[in-house]
C-alpha positions as CSV (number, residue, x, y, z in Angstrom):
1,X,25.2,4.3,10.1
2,X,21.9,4.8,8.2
3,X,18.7,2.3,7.5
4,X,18.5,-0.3,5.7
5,X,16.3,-0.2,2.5
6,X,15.1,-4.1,2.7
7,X,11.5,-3.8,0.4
8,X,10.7,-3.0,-3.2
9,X,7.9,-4.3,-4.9
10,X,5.9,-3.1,-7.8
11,X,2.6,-3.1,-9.1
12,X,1.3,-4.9,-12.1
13,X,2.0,-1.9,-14.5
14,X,-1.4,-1.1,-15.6
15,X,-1.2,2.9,-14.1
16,X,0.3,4.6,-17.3
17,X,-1.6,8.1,-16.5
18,X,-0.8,7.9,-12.6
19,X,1.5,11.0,-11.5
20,X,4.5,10.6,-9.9
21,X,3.7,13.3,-8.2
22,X,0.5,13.4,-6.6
23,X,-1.9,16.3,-6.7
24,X,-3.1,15.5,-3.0
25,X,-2.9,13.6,-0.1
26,X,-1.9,10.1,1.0
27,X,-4.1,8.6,3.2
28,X,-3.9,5.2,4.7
29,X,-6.2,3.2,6.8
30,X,-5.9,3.0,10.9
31,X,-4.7,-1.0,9.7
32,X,-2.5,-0.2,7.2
33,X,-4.5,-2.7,4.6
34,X,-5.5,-0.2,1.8
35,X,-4.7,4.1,0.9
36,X,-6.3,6.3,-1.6
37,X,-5.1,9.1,-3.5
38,X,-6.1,11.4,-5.8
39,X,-4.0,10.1,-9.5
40,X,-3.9,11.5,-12.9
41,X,-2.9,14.6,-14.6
42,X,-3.5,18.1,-15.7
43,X,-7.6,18.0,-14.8
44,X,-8.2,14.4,-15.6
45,X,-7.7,13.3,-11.5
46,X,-9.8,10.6,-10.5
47,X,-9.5,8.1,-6.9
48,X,-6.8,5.1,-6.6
49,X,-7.0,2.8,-4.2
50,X,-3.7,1.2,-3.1
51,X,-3.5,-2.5,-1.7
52,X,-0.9,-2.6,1.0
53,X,-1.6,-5.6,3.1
54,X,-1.0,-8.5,0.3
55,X,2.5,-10.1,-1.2
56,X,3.3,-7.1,-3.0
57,X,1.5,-3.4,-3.6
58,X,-1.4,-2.7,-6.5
59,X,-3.2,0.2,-7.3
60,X,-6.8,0.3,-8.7
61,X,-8.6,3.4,-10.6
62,X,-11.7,4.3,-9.4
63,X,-12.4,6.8,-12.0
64,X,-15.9,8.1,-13.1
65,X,-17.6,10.0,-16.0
66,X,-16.6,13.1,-14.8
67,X,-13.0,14.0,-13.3
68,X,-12.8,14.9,-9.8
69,X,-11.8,18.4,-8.6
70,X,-8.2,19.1,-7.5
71,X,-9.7,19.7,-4.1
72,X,-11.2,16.4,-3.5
73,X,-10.6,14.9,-0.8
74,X,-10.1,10.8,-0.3
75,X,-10.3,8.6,2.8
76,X,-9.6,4.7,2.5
77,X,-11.9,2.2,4.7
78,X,-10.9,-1.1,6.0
79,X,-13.2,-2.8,3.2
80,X,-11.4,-1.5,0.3
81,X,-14.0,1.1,-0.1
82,X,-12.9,5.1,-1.1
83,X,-14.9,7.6,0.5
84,X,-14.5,10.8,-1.7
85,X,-15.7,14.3,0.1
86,X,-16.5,16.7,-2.9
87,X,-17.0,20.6,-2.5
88,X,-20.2,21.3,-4.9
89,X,-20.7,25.3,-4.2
90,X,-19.5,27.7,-1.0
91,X,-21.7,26.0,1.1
92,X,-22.6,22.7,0.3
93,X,-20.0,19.2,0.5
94,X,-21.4,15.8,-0.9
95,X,-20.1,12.5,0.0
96,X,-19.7,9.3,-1.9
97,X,-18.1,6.0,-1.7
98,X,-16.3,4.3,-4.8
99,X,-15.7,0.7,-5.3
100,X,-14.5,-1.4,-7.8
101,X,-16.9,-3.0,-9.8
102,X,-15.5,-5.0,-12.8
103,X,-14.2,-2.7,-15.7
104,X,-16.0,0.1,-14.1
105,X,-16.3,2.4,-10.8
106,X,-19.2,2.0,-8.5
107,X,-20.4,5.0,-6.5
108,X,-22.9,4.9,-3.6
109,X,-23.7,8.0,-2.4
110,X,-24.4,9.1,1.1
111,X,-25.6,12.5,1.2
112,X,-24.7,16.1,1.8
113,X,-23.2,18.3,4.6
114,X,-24.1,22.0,4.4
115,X,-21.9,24.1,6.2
116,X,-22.1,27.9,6.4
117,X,-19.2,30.3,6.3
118,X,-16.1,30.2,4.3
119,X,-14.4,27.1,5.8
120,X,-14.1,23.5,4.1
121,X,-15.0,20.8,5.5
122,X,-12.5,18.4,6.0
123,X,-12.0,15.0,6.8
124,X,-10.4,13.7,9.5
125,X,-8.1,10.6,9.6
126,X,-9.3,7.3,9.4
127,X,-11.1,5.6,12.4
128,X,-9.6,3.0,14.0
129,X,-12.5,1.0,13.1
130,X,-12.3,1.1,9.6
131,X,-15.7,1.2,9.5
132,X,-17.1,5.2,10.3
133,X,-15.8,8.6,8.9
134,X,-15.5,12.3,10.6
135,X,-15.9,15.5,9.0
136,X,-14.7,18.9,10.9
137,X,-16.1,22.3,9.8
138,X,-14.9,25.1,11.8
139,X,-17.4,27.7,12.1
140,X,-17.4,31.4,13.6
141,X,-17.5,30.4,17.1
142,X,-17.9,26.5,17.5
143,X,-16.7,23.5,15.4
144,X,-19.0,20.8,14.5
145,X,-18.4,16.7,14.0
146,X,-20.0,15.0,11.6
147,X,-20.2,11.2,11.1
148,X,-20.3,11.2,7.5
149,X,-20.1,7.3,6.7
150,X,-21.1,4.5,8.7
151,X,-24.1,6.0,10.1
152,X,-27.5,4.1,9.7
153,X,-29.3,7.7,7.6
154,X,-26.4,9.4,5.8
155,X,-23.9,12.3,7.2
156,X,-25.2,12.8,11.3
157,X,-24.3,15.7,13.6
158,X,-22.3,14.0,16.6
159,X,-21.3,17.1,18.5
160,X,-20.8,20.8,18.4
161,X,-18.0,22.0,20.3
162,X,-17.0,25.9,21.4
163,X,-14.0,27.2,19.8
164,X,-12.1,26.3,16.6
165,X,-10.7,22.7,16.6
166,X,-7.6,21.9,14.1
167,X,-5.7,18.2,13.9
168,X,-7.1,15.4,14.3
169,X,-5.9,12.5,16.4
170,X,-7.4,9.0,17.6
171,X,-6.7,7.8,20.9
172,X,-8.2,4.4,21.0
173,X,-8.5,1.4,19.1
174,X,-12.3,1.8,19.0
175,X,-12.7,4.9,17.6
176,X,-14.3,6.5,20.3
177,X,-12.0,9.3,22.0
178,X,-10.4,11.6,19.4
179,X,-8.2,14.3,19.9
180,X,-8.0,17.7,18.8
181,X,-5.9,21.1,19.3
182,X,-8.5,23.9,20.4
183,X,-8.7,27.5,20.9
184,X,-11.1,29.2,22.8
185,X,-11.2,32.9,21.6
186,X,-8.1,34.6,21.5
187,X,-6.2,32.2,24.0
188,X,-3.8,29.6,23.7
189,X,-4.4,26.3,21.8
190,X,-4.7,23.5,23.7
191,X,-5.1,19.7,23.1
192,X,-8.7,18.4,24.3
193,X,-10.0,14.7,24.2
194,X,-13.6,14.4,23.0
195,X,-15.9,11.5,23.8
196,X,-17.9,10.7,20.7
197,X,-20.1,8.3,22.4
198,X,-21.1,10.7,25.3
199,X,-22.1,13.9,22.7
200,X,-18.7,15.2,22.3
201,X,-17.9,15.5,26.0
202,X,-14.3,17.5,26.2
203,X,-11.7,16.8,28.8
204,X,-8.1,18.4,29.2
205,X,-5.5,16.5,27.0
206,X,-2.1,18.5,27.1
207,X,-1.8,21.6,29.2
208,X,1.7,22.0,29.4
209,X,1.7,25.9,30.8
210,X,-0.6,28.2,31.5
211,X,0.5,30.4,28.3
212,X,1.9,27.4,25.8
213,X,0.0,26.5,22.4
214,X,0.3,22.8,23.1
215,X,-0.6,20.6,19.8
216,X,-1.0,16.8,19.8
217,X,0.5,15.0,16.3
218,X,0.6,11.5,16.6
219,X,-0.4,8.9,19.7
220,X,-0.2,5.5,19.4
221,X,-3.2,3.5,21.6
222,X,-0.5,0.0,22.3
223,X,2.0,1.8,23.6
224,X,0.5,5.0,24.9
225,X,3.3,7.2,23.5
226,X,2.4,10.2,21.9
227,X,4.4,13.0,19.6
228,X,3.7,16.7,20.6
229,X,4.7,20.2,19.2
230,X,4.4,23.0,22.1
231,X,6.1,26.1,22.3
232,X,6.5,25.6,25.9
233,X,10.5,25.8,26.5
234,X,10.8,28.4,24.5
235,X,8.0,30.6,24.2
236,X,7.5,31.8,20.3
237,X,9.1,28.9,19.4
238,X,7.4,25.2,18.7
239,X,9.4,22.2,19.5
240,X,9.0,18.5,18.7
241,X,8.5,16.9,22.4
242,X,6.9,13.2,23.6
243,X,4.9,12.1,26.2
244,X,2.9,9.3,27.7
245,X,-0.9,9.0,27.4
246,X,-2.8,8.4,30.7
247,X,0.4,9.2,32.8
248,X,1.6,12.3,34.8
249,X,5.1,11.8,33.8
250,X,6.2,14.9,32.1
251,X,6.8,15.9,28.2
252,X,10.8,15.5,27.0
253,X,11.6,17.5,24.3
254,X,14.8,15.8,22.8
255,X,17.8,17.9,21.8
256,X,18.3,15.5,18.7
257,X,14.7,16.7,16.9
258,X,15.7,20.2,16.6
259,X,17.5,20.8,13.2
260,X,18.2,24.6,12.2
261,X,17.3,24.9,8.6
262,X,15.1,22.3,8.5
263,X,10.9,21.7,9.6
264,X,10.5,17.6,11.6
265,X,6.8,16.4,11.5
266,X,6.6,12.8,12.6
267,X,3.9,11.0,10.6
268,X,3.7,7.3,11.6
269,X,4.6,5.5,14.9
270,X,5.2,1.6,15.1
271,X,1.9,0.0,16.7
272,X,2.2,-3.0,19.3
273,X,4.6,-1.9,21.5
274,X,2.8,-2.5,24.4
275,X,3.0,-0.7,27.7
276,X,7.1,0.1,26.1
277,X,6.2,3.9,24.5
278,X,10.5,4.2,24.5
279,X,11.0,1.6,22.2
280,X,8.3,2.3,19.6
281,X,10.5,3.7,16.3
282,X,8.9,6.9,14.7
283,X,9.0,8.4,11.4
284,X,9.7,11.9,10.6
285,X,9.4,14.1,7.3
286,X,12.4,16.5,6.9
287,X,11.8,19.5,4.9
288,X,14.2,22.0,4.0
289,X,15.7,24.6,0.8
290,X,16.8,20.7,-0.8
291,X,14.0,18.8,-0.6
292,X,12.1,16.4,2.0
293,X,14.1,12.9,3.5
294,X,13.1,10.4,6.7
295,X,14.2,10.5,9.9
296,X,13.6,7.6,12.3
297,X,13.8,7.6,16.0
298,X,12.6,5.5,19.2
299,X,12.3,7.8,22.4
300,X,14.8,5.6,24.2
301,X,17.6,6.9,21.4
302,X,19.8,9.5,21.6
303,X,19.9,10.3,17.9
304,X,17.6,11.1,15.2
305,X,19.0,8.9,12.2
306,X,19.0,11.0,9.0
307,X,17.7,8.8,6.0
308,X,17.9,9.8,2.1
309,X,14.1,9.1,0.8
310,X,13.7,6.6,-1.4
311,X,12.8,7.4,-5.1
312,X,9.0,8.4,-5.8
313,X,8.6,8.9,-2.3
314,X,4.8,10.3,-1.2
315,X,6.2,12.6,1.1
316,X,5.0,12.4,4.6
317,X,3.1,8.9,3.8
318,X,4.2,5.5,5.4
319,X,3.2,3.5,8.2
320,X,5.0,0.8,10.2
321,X,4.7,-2.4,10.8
322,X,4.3,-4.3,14.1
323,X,8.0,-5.9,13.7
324,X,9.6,-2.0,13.0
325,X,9.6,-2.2,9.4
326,X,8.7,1.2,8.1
327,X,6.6,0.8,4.8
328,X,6.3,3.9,2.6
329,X,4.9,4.5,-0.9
330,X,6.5,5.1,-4.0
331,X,5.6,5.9,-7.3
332,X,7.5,6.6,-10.5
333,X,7.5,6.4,-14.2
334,X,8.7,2.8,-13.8
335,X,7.2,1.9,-10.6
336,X,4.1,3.4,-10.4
337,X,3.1,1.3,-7.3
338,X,6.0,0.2,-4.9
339,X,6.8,0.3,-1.0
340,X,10.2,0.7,0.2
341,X,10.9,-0.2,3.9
342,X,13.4,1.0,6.1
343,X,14.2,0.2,9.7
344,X,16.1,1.9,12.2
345,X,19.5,1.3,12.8
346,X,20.9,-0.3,16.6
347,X,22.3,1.9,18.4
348,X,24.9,2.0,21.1
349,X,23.7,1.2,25.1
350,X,23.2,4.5,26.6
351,X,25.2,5.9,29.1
352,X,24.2,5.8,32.9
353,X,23.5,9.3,33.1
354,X,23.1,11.7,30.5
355,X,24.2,15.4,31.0
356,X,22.3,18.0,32.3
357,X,20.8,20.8,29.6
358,X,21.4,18.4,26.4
359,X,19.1,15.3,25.6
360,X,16.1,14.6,28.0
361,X,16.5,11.4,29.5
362,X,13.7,8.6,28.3
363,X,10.7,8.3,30.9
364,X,9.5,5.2,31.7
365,X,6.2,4.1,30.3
366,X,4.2,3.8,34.0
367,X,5.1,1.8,37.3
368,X,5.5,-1.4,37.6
369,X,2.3,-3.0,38.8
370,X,0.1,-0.3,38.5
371,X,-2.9,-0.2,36.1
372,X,-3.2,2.3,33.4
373,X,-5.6,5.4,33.2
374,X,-9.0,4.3,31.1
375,X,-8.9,8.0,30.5
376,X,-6.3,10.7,28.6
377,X,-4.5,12.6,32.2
378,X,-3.3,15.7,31.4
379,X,0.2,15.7,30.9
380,X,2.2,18.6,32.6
381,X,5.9,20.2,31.6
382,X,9.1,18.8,32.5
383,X,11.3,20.6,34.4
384,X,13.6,22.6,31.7
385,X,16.7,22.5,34.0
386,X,18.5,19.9,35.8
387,X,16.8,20.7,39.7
388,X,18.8,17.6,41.1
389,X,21.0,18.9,44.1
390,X,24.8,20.1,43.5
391,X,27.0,17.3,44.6
């Protein structure tokens, strides 16, 4: 049985230049209201804003006298405005926000970020406000935050924390406590909550084992569920697992998100599910020799349902809605701006009790009657083998 394809809508047509394929990323707001990418072609690239939250999709070009660079990089807010990051030398990043403004492009510009060493700065994913942006720039030693829009004087230096800090994950609906995968020297990486609003303060996230890179790549705030790649059951080797923020139940890794030739990253989780992390569907890229495709999921499944992508697909863009409709964005020579939704297919009641050594069971999302952690708990490793008693 595969997903249903119930949503295609276009744009109103006025996006001849737009690529089908585009030259960077996809990004879309914490809300799901508006996305920007870069569009164009050859070296004429300039921002587009997509609409996602009205009757059907639109794109808007946001382009100014001069192209942008190939290694721009875009980041929707919640008030339709594009913040555009911009590399000007080794050192130096510049930072801008674009708006419509009748038959042109307004730019306000915010200021300038210098950042010594090799490394970019990057942008991290949209707030949960919809309102502030985050910049990362590893250096030698330490990474430093930056709050590079919302502030009241331009970019500001929020923290500066020891060791080199990859990903990027919100863990509230405030945008307050953000998560990312650290390494302290030579050692294992290891997911770490930091409190923006008390200078950066870092607490344990994911410590699986000892030994284990641990990596946090999705966590959804309603539902507390949240999608992790560890190479904890097998050691030199990462797998997809799933746990539950501000519990101690342990991480499942699911028998049914391992695919031989094939790389799974999840990139959008259905929001609203309240307290019910098992029934929240996820979305997976698939990525092999043939091309990328979708995978959906919920944690309470026992089977990853294999979906063909629809056409114009922005691989590894989409997010869902409350009522498990997964939205993703499309764009071809005919429909330069469409959504197509898919949902994920019913699926037989489970047996009782599932075997021991294939499919982890699905954990419950906390006890009944008892109040959830106002903090992220470190989650610890399942057991790998069935320890129940013989008999």
């Amino acid at each position: 049985m595969t997903a249903l394809a119930i949503e295609t809508t276009a744009g109103d047509g006025d996006h001849e230049g737009t690529a089908v394929h585009p030259p960077a990323g996809f990004t879309i707001t914490a809300n799901g209201a508006y996305a920007a990418r870069l569009a164009g072609s050859g070296d004429a690239l300039y921002a587009e804003r997509w609409t996602l939250d009205g009757p059907e999709p639109y794109a808007v070009p946001l382009p100014l006298d001069q192209p942008e660079e190939r290694e721009a990089q875009l980041l929707p807010l919640a008030d339709g405005r594009v913040l555009v990051c911009r590399r000007v030398d080794g050192r130096r990043h510049t930072f801008s926000l674009l708006y419509p403004t009748g038959p042109g492009t307004g730019e306000l510009r915010l200021g300038s970020v210098e950042a010594p060493g090799p490394g970019p700065v990057e942008l991290l994913p949209p707030s949960p406000d919809g309102i502030c942006a985050y910049a990362r720039h590893i250096g030698p030693e330490s990474t430093t935050l930056w709050l590079v829009a919302g502030g009241a004087f331009g970019p500001e230096r929020v923290a500066v924390l020891p060791g080199h800090c990859a990903g990027g994950v919100w863990l509230d609906r405030t945008g307050r406590m953000l998560a990312l995968d650290r390494r302290l020297g030579d050692g294992p990486v290891k997911t770490v909550a930091v409190d923006l609003e008390r200078g950066g303060e870092v607490s344990p996230l994911l410590q699986i084992t000892e030994a284990s890179d641990d990596r946090l790549l999705l966590a959804d705030p309603d539902s507390g569920l949240l999608l992790i790649r560890s190479d904890a059951p097998s050691p030199g080797h990462e797998r997809l697992g799933w746990g539950v923020l501000g519990s101690l139940l342990p991480v499942r890794f699911p028998e049914c998100l391992r695919l031989d030739d094939a790389a799974v990253t999840p990139f959008a989780v259905q929001p609203g599910q309240v307290l019910m992390p098992e029934s929240c569907g996820v979305a997976l890229r698939i990525d092999a020799a043939g091309g990328s495709w979708v995978g959906l999921w919920r944690p309470s499944g026992r089977r990853m349902h294999q979906v063909a992508a629809p056409p114009g697909w922005v691989a590894g863009a989409g997010a869902w809605s409350p009522e498990g409709v997964l939205r993703l964005p499309c764009s071809t020579a005919e429909l330069p701006c469409a959504l197509a939704g898919l949902t994920v297919p019913d699926e037989p009641e489970p047996e009782p009790r599932a075997e021991a050594g294939t499919e982890a069971e699905a954990v419950p999302s906390a006890e009944e009657g008892q109040p959830r952690a106002l903090r992220p708990v470190p989650l610890q490793q399942a057991p790998l083998t069935d320890r129940r008693p013989a008999g």
